[in-house]
N, C-alpha and C positions, 0 to 999 in steps of 0.2 A: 504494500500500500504506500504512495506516493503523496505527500505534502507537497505543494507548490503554492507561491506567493503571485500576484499578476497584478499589472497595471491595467486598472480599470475606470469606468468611467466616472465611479462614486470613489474613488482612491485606490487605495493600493488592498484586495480581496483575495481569501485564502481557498484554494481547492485540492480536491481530493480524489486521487484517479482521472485528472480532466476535465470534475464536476466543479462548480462552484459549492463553498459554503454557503450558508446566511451569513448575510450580513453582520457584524459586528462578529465572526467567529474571528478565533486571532491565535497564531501561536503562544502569544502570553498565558489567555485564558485556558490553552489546550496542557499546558505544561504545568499546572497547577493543578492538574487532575492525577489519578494513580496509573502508572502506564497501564496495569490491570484494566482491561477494557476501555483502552483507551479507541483500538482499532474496529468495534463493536459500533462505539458514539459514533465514529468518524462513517460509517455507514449508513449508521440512520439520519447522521446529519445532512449527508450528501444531498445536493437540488439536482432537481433536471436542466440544468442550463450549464449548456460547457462552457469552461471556462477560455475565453478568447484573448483576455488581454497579456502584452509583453511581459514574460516571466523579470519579477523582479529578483533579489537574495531572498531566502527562504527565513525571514529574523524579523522578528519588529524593531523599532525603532528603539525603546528602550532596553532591549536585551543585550548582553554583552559576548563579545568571541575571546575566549578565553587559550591560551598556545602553551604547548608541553615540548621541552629540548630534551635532545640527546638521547633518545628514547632506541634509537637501530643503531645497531656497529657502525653502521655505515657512514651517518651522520656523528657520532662521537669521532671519527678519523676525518673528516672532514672541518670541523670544529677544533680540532689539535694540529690540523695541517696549516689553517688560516691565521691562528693566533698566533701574533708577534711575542707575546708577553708571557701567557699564562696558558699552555696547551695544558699543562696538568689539571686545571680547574674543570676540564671536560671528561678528563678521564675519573677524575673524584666524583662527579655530578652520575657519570653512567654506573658507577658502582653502590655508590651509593642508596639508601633504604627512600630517603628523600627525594622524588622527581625534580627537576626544575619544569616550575612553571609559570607565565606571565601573562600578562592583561596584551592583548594585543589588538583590539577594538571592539567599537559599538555599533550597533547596528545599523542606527542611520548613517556609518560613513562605511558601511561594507557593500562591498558591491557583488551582482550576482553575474550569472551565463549572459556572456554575449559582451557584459561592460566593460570598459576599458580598466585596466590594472596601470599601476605608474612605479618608473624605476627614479630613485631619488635624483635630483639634480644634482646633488652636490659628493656622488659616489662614481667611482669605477667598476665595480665590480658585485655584479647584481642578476638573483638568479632564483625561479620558482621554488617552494617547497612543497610536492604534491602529497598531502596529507589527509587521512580520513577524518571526520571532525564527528566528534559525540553530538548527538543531541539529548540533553540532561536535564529533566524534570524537576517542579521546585522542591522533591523530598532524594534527590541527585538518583533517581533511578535514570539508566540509560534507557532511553526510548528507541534511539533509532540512529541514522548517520546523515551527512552530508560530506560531497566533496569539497574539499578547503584547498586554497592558493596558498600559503604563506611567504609572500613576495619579503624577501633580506636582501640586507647591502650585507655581501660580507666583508669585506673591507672596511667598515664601519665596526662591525661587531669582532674583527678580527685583532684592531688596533687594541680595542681594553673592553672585555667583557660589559663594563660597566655603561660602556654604548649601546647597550642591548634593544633598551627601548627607542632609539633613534634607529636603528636597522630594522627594525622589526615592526613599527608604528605612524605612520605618516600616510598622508591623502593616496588612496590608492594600493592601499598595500593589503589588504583582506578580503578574496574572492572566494563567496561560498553557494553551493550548489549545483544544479538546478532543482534540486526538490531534494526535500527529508524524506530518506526513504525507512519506515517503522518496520526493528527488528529488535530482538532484543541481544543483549551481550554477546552471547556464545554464538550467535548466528553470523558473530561480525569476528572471531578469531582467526580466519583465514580467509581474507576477500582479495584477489590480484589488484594490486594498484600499476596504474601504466603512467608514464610523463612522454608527451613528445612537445617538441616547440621549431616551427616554420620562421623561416625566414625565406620572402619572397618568394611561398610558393613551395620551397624543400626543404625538407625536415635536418634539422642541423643539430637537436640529441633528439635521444632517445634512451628510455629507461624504464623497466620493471621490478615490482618486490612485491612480497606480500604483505599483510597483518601478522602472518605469522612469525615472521623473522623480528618484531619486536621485541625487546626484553621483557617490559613491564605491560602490565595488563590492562583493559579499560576500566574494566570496574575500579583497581588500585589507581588509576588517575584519577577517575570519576571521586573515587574519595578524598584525598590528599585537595583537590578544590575546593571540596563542600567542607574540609576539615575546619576550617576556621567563619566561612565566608556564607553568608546566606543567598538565596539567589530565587524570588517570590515569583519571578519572571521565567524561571527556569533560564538555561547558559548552551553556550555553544562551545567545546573544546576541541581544538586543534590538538593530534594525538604526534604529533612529530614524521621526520620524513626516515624515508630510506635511500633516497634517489638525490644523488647529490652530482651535477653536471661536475668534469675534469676542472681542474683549479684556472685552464687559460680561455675557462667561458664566461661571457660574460653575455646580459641579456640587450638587443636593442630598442628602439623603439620602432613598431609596425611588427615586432614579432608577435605570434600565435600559440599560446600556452595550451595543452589541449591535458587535462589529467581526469584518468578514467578510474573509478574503485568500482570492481563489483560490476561491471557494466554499466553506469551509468558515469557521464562523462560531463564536464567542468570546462568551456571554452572563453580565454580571455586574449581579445590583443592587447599590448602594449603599449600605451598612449605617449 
């Protein structure tokens, strides 16, 4: 079963399967409920009228997208290969009991399938992270996923860890969806993630992993979040990458980010 958000003529309305909601139905109000029959409502809720309008992020305004580091091998070598200062600090984060995890935007400034992403102006060196993102209930039960961008400068965040949120947070850097797809935990321990990105037309990488090759778990993210933090709106977490493009790529502008989990697939240009 598919959540999807859409531009419509009374504002921005939520559907299901293609259908429209009612009016006033809303991700906020949906994530406030017990995932337990949450897919049930979402049936009887459904209208007869499809839904037409341009798919927008699948988030309300006031909801937050919350990002998890160092989560694959992959990316902890990648994060000790970039770091001028403090490679060790990555390899302590991957070992460690503690995730790293950070604020990495709010809804109204994320953007969904089809919207332009932005690589910062004031970096060299900048590169998607195709990531599967929780979608997390206000009592932090996992409901379900969407596909997440997490657009880094890593030359920003390479120079001193403590740049993290300047790599990681500015206009254009948080691309999630096209729809929340309702599943629960164990259904999402092995889903293939793909990453490809165009440039004019031919594909210049390309990259696969799974869920499975993670170290830590969703549900153990899922908690470590909710551990201190309330969240009434229920949250969106970015679960970390595994596909990390060679250290002499860098992203342009007019390139094509395409990342697929699970078959369903995530397409952003570059603005």
């Amino acid at each position: 079963m598919d959540l999807t958000r859409h531009n419509s003529t009374t504002g921005p309305r939520w559907a299901v399967d293609g259908n429209y909601l009612p009016l006033g139905v809303n991700l906020t109000g949906l994530l406030a409920l017990p995932a337990a029959g949450l897919a049930d409502l979402l049936s009887q809720l459904a209208t007869d009228e499809p839904a037409a309008g341009d798919l927008l992020a699948p988030i309300d305004a006031a909801q937050e997208v919350w990002g998890s580091g160092v989560t694959y091998l992959r990316s902890r070598d990648a994060r000790k290969a970039e770091s001028k200062t403090s490679a060790d600090v990555y390899q302590q984060v991957y070992d460690a009991d503690r995730p790293e995890i950070f604020f990495k935007q709010v809804g109204w400034r994320t953007v969904g399938h089809g919207q332009k992403v932005r690589i910062r102006a004031d970096t060299t060196w900048n590169v998607p992270e195709p990531e599967l993102v929780l979608v997390i209930n206000a009592s932090g039960e996992i409901v379900g996923y969407t596909v997440g961008n997490d657009m880094s400068s890593r030359d920003i965040e390479g120079e001193n860890p403590l740049y993290l949120p300047q790599a990681k947070t500015y206009n254009g850097s948080c691309a999630v969806g096209p729809a929340i797809r309702l599943m629960d935990a164990p259904a999402l321990a092995d889903l293939p993630i793909q990453l490809e990105i165009s440039r004019s037309g031919a594909v210049v990488f390309a990259g696969e992993t799974a869920t499975s090759r993670m170290k830590r778990t969703f549900p153990d993210l899922a908690a470590w979040l909710y551990r201190e933090l309330t969240f009434p709106h229920g949250s969106l977490l970015m679960t970390g990458t595994g596909i990390v493009p060679p250290d002499d790529f860098t992203l342009h502008s007019g390139d094509v980010i395409r990342v697929t989990i699970g078959g369903m697939a995530l397409e952003n240009p570059v603005g």
